[in-house]
N, C-alpha and C positions, 0 to 999 in steps of 0.2 A: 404870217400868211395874211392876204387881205380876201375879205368875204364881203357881199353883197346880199341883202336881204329884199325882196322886194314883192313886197303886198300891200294894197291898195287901202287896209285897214291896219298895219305893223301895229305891234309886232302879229297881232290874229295867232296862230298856232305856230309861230316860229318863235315866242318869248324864251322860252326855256333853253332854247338851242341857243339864240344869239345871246342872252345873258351870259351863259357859260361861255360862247367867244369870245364874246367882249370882256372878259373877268382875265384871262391870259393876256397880260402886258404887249408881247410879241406877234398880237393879233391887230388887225387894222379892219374896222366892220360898220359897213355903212348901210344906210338902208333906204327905198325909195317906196312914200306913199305918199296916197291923197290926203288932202286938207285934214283929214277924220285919224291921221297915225298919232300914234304917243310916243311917247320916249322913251329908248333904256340910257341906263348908265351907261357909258364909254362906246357907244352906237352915233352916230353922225348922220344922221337927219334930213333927207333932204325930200321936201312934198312938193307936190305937184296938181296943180288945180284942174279936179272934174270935168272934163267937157260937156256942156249941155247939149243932150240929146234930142231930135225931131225927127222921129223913125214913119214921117205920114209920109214921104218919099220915097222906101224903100223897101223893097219886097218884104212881106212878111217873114219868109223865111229866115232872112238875111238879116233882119230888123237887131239882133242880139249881137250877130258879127258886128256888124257896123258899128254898135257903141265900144264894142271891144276895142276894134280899132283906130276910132278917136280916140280911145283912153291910152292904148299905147301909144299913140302918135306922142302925146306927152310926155311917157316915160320914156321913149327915144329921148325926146329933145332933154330930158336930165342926165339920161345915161350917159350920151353923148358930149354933155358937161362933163363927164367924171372923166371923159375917157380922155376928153381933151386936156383935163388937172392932171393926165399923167397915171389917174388910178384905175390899175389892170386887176379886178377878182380874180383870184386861182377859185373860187366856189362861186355860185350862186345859188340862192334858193327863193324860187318863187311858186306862185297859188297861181294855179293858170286857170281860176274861175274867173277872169274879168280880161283876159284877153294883154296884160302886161309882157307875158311871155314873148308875143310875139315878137319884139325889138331887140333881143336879147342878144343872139345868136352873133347879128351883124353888127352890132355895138362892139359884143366881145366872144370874137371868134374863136379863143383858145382856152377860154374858164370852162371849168367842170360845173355843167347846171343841172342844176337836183328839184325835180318838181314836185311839188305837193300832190297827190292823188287823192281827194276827196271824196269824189262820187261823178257817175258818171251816168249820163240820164237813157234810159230807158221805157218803152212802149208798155213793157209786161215783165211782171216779177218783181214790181220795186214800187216806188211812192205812188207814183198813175197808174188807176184801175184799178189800187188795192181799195178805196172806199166805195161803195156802192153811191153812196151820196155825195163822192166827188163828182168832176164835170169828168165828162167823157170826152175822149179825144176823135175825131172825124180821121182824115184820111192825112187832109190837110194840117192839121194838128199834129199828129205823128210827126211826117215830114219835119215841121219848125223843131218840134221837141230834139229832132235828130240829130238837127242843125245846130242846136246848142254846145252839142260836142264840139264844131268847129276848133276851136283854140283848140282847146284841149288836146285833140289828136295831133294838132301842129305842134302842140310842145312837147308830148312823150315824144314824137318822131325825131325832136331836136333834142331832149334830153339824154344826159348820159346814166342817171339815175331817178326814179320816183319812189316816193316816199307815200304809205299809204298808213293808215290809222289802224287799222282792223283788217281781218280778213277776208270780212262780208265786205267793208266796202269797197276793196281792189277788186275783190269776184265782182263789181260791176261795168269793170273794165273788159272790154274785151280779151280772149283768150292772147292775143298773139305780143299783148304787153305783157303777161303774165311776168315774164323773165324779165322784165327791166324795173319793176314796181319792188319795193320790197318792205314789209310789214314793219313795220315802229311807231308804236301811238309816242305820240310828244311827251307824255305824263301829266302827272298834277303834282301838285305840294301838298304832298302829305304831312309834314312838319307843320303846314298852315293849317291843315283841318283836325283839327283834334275837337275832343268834347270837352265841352263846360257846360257841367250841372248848372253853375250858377247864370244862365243864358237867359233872355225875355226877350219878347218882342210885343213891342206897343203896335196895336191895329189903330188904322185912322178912325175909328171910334172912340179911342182913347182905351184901350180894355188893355191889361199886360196878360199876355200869354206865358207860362215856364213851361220845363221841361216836367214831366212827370204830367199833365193835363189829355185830355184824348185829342191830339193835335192830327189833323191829317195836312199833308203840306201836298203844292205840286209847284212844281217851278218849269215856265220854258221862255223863250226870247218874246215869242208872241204867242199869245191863247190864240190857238187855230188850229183847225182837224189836223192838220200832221201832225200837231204834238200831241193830239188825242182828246183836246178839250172839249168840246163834244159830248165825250165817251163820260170823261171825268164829271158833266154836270149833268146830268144824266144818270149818273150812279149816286149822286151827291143826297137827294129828297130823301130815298130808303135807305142809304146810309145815316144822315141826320136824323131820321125815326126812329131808327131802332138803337141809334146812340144820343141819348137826349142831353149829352154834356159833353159832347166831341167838338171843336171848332174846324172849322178849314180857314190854310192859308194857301189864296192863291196868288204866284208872283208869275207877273209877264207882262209886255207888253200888249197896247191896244190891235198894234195893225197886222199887220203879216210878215212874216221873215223866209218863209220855206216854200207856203203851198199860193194858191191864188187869192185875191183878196175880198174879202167879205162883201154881198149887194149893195149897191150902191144905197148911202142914207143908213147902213148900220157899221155896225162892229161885229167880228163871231164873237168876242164878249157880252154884248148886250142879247146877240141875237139867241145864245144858248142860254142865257141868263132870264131871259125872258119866258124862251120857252117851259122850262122846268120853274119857273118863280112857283107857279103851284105847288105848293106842299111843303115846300122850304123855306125851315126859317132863315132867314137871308143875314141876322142878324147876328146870326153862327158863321157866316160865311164872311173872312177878309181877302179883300183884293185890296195889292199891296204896290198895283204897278210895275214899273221897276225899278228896284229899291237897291241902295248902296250895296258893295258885296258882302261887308261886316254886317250889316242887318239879312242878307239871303245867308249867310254861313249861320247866323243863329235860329232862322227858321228851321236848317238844317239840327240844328243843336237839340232843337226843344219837338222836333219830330215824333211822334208816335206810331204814324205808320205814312210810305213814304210813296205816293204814285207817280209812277213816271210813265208815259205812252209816247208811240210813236210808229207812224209811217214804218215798211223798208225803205230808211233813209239815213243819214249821218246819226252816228251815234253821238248824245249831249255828255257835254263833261260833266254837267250836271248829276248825271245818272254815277258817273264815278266819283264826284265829289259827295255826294249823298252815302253812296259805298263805303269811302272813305272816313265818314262822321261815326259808320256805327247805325245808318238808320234801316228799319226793316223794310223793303221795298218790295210793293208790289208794282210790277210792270207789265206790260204789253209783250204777248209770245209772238213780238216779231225778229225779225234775223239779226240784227243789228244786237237787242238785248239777250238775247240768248248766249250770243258771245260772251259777255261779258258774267251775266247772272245764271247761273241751274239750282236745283232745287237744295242744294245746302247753302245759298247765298239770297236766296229768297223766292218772291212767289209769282209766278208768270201765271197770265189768263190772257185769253183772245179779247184783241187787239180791239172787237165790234160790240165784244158783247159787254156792254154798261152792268145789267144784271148779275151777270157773274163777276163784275167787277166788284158789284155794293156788295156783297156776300163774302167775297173775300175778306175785303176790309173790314167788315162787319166781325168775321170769326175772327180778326188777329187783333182788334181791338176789343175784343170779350176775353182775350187770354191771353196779353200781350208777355207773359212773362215765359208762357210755353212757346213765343216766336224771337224771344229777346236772339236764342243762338245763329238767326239768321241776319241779323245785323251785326253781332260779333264774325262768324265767317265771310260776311258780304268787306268788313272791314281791312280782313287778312288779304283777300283778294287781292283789294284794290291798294295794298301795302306791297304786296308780291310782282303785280304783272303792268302796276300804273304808277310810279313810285318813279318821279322825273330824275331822281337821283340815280336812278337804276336806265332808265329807260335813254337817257340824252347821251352815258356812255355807248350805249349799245346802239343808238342812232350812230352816233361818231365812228366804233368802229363798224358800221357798214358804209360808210364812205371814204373808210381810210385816212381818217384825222387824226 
């Protein structure tokens, strides 16, 4: 069968699926991205360069369609190479966050396309509105926010199938795709995350941290209130006081990946960094950037207690990979982790309140052996319901492969 993969950053959340294509002989599997894709094994490659955007032209609202649209305009013009090689997908599967979808349909009128369903933006009940000390959206804000949807509604209406991670986040789909979305997180490698005692991790200070140390870790793409950093440094000062041999490592990048980007002249690194510098010894504190995945797998390794926050918004694999290690996590009782963690798999607090954040952490590292069982269950979980060996069957058969 020949299959088409096409996301703007490949493989992104399609690896595990098109590896497994590509590994059958009798498969033909090509894939289209921007400049920024990688490679698989036995996957045929074909990218396509970003078009520069200049949205001072173009209604506000509209300002997102329109780049979408440029960018498909490009993967027409590669798809339309394929089609003219001769090469017809019986599948496709694409991320219809960046507007690639849109070309698809009239390239190849007769493949069976299967959309990613990520997340789908909303006014209330989801990432905007839930911080108080986010920005607020006007009337006119809404509106654009709405707008984002754009593609996206164009692609469920041309798809034959969507693919959603969770269940929380297809419930941010409108009710009337219910039926066409259907639930299959991609998985993780579990064979890949396993523990090693014998694990360290050198801090840019030069210090080696191991396993067995009062480590607190937090890992997300960029420190920034969606992922809860904020909350985390904020809880960080009475955490370090009342544990006066604990270190943190924090891994993420500088700028923004989710939510809006930090005032002009800072970082929300430096700016929360700043703020809470009082009281904290800083020099307990590593920022680690973002560092190799063999050095974030052994932060995960050498863990003692493990905070992950976040927005209602995309659940991080991180959160499962962390799961996966064994580590005891304390998270955010927002919708997203709740799915995933309950009280035998570890310890949820609200999502605002920092204080009750440092208290948690504070008890499970004064008696980390009476919370060890919640890193062994958090473990099984994520062996049971995220296990790509389990989960990429069971994508396949819901599309009849």
């Amino acid at each position: 069968m020949n299959f088409l993969f096409v996301h703007n950053n490949f493989p992104g959340q399609f690896r595990n699926l098109a590896s497994e294509l590509a590994s059958q002989p009798s498969n033909i599997v090509k894939a289209i991205g921007a400049e920024t894709s990688r490679g698989i094994a036995n996957v045929t490659s074909h990218r396509y360069r970003a078009p520069a955007t200049d949205g001072s032209g173009v209604h506000a609202f509209a300002r997102r369609f329109d780049s979408e649209c440029r960018r498909a305009e490009q993967v027409l013009f590669v798809a339309a190479d394929l089609a003219a090689s001769g090469f017809r997908p019986d599948f496709i599967f694409v991320h219809c966050g960046w507007g690639e979808n849109l070309p698809l349909r009239s390239i190849f009128p007769k493949s069976k396309i299967i959309v990613y369903c990520e997340f789908y933006y909303r006014q209330e009940g989801q990432d905007v509105h839930f911080d108080p000390e986010g920005s607020w959206l006007g009337a006119d804000g809404a509106v654009g926010l709405h707008c984002r949807n754009a593609s996206t509604v164009l692609a469920l209406v041309e798809a034959d199938i969507g693919l959603s991670p969770t269940v929380w986040q297809r419930s941010t789909y409108p009710t009337e795709f219910h039926r066409k979305i259907k639930v299959c997180h991609e998985g993780i490698d579990i064979q890949r995350l396993q523990p090693d005692d014998s694990a360290e991790v050198l801090t840019p200070s030069g210090r080696r941290l191991r396993k067995g140390q009062e480590i607190i870790t937090f890992v997300a793409r960029s420190l920034e209130p969606l992922r809860g950093y904020h909350i985390l440094m904020r809880a960080l000062p009475e955490i370090m006081k009342a544990r006066p041999k604990a270190e943190a490592i924090i891994l993420g990048g500088d700028g923004s990946s989710y939510g809006p980007p930090a005032p002009e002249g800072t970082t929300w690194k430096k700016l929360y960094l700043d703020e809470n510098r009082k009281g904290l010894d800083v020099d307990r504190v590593h920022f680690l950037g973002l560092a190799p995945y063999d050095t974030y797998l052994n932060i995960l390794r050498i863990s003692a207690v493990h905070i992950y926050l976040t927005y209602p918004f995309v659940l991080s694999w991180s959160l499962l990979e962390a799961m996966a290690m064994g580590c005891i996590i304390v998270g955010s009782d927002t919708e997203p982790v709740r799915e995933a963690i309950d009280s035998s798999s570890g310890i949820l607090t609200p999502f605002l309140d920092s204080s009750r954040l440092a208290y948690t952490v504070i008890k499970v590292l004064s008696n980390r052996k009476s919370y060890a069982r919640l890193g062994v269950q958090a473990s099984a979980v994520a062996a049971l319901r995220f296990d790509k060996r389990d989960r990429i069957p069971h994508m396949m058969q819901i599309l009849g492969l």
